[in-house]
C-alpha positions, 0 to 999 in steps of 0.5 A, a space after each residue: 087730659 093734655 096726653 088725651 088731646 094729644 092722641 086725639 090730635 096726633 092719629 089724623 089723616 088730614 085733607 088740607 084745603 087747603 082804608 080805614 077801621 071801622 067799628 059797627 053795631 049788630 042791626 041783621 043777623 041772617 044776612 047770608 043765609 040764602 043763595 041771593 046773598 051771594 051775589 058777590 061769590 062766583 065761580 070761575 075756570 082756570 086755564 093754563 097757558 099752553 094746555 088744551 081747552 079740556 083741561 080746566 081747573 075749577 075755584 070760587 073767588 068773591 068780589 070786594 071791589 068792583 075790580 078786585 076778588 079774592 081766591 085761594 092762593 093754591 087755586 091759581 099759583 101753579 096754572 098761572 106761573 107762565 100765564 092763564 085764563 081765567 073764566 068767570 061765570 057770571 050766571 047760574 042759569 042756562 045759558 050763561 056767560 063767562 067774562 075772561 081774562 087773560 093773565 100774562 107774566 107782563 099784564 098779571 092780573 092774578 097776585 099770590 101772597 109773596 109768603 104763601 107756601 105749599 108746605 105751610 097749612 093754611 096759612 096765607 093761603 091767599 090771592 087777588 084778582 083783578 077782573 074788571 068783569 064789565 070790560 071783559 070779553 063774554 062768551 055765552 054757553 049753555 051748560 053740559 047735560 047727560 046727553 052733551 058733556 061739553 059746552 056748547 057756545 051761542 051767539 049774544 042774540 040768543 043769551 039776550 032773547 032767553 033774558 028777555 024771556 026769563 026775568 029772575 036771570 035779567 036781574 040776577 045779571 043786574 046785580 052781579 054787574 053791580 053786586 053789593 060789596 061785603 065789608 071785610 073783618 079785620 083780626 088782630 092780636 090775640 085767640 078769639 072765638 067768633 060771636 056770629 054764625 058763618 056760612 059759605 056757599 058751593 057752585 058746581 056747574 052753577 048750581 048754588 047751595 048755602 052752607 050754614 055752620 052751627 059750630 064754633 068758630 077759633 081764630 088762633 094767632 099762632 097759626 094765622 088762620 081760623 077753624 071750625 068742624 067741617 059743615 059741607 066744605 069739599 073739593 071745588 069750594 076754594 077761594 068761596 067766601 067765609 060769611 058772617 051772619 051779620 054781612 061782613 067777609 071774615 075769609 075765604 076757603 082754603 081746605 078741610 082735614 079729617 082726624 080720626 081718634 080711638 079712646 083706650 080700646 074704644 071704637 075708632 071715631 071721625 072728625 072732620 074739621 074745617 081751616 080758612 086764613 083771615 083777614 089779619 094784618 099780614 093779609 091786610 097789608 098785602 092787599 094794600 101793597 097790591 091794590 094801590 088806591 082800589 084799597 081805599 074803596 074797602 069797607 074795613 070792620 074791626 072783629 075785636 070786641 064787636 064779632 069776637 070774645 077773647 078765648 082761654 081755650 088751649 089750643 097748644 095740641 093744635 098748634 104742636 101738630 100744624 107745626 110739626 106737619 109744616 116742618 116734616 113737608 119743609 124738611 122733605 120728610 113724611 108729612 103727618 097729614 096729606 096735604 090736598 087742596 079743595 080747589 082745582 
C-alpha cells in the first residue's frame, strides 16, 4: 500500500502557489459564505520602483488590523526589493478607487518572512502590509471594458456623485473603512485535521466569487503548512484569505499543484491539490516582532482541540516528495515539480 502511495505521489507535476490565546465556542457556521463576508480581503496591484505603469503585477491581501494585512510573501519579495507601489482596490464597483502607497528601502511598509525561501514549498510563504488605508492618497477610476483596455481616471467629485446615486457601493465604502476584523487560529504541535469547512474568495478586476471547499482539510507539522484538493484556486488569488466557517482567518493562499497518477495499466488520472501556510508559531512571532503594539490589537483563537481533531493519517509519502523537491531546487538540480506561483 505505502509503494501505491508512493507512485501516486511521486509521478506529480506540480504548480506551487505557491496578544493573547484565547478559546471559544461554535455559535455561526456559515460565516463567510457570501462575497459581503469579505469585506476584509481586497485585491491590490504591485508596482515596482523604475518599471512603467503597464507592468503590474496582481495579489490579494486581507486586513487583520486596521493598518496591517496579510499577503503571500512571493507576491511582493521581488517587485519590492528596490522599492514598489502598492494599490489597493478598495471597490468592486465601477468606478472605484485604489489608496496607494509607497514602499521604500528607508520607509518599508511591505515585510517578508525572514526564513521565507523560493526553494521551500510553501512554507513561510508569508508577508505583512502596512497600509493605513484612511491616510492614503486615492485615485478614482473607472474599470477597463472591451472597448478601453485601460484605466481611465476621474475627478473625486464624479466618484462622490455615483456614491450619491448608488447606496450598495456608499455602504460597501463604509464597511471597507471600517471592515469587521477576523480573528486568527493559531496551530500548534502536532497533525490535525480541520473540524470546519473553509473558503477563500477570488477578485479579478473587482469582480468578487466564493469558493467553498467541500474537502478535508490537514495541517502537517513537518511541512509547516495546511492542504486540501484544490476547490477553484488559480492564479491571481495569492495572498486571498483561507476562512473558517465559523469566522476565524486560518491562513492565506500561497498556491496549488496538480498530481497526475496511473494504477498498473490503468488509465492515467488527475488530481488537483490545494497548499496554504498557517497561522503557527514561526509565523505568530514574526508577526509579533514586526507589528510592535499593533499585535496586541489581534484576536488569537487556539485551533487545538476547539476547530482541529488530531489525525493518525500517514502523511510520511507527502512529506518524502515536498523534501526531495525542496532539496533538488536547493542543490540547483532538476526540481520534481515546477514550482510557479498563484499570484503576479
Amino acid at each position: 500500500m505505502r509503494k501505491l502511495l508512493f507512485i501516486l505521489w511521486a509521478v506529480t507535476s506540480a504548480i506551487s502557489l505557491w496578544a493573547e490565546v484565547g478559546t471559544f465556542s461554535v455559535v455561526d457556521e456559515d460565516k463567510h459564505s457570501k462575497k459581503e463576508d469579505f469585506y476584509h480581503t481586497f485585491e491590490y496591484f504591485i508596482v515596482a520602483s523604475g518599471e512603467q505603469s503597464g507592468n503590474i503585477g496582481k495579489c490579494q491581501a486581507t486586513r487583520i488590523t486596521r493598518n496591517w494585512f496579510v499577503t503571500a510573501a512571493h507576491c511582493v519579495k521581488s517587485p519590492c526589493k528596490n522599492g514598489c507601489e502598492i494599490q489597493l482596490d478598495l471597490l468592486e464597483y465601477s468606478p472605484s478607487a485604489l489608496a496607494r502607497f509607497t514602499h521604500t528601502v528607508k520607509k518599508p511598509i511591505v515585510f517578508v518572512h525572514p526564513q521565507y525561501n523560493t526553494t521551500i514549498f510553501a512554507k513561510n510563504d508569508f508577508a505583512l502590509l502596512y497600509l493605513p488605508v484612511d491616510r492614503a492618497p486615492v485615485t478614482y477610476y473607472l474599470r477597463p471594458t472591451a472597448k478601453q483596455n485601460y484605466r481611465q481616471i476621474i475627478p473625486a467629485a464624479q466618484f462622490n456623485a455615483f456614491l450619491e446615486k448608488n447606496r450598495r457601493a456608499k455602504a460597501a465604502l463604509a464597511h471597507v473603512m471600517s471592515p469587521k476584523l477576523p480573528p486568527l487560529l493559531y496551530f500548534d504541535e502536532g497533525n490535525f485535521e480541520l473540524d470546519r469547512k473553509i473558503s477563500v474568495i477570488a477578485i479579478f478586476d473587482g469582480i468578487r466569487e466564493v469558493k467553498q471547499d467541500p474537502n478535508p482539510v490537514f495541517y502537517v507539522k513537518n511541512l509547516g503548512f495546511a492542504h486540501t484538493k484544490n476547490f477553484g484556486i488559480r492564479k491571481g488569488m495569492s495572498g486571498s484569505g483561507v476562512m473558517s466557517n465559523t469566522g476565524e482567518l486560518i491562513g492565506m493562499v500561497a498556491g496549488h499543484f496538480d498530481t497526475w497518477y496511473q494504477q498498473g495499466n490503468g488509465p492515467r488520472k488527475e488530481e488537483n491539490y490545494f497548499m496554504f501556510p498557517v497561522f503557527n508559531k514561526g509565523l505568530i512571532d514574526f508577526m509579533k516582532e514586526t507589528m510592535g503594539r499593533d499585535f496586541d490589537k489581534l484576536t488569537i483563537k487556539e485551533a487545538n482541540p476547539y476547530c482541529v481533531s488530531k489525525t493518525r493519517k500517514d502523511f510520511s509519502v507527502l512529506i518524502e516528495m515536498v523534501n526531495r523537491s525542496n532539496k533538488r531546487s536547493q542543490t540547483g538540480g532538476k526540481p520534481t515539480q515546477t514550482p510557479k506561483k498563484t499570484g503576479k
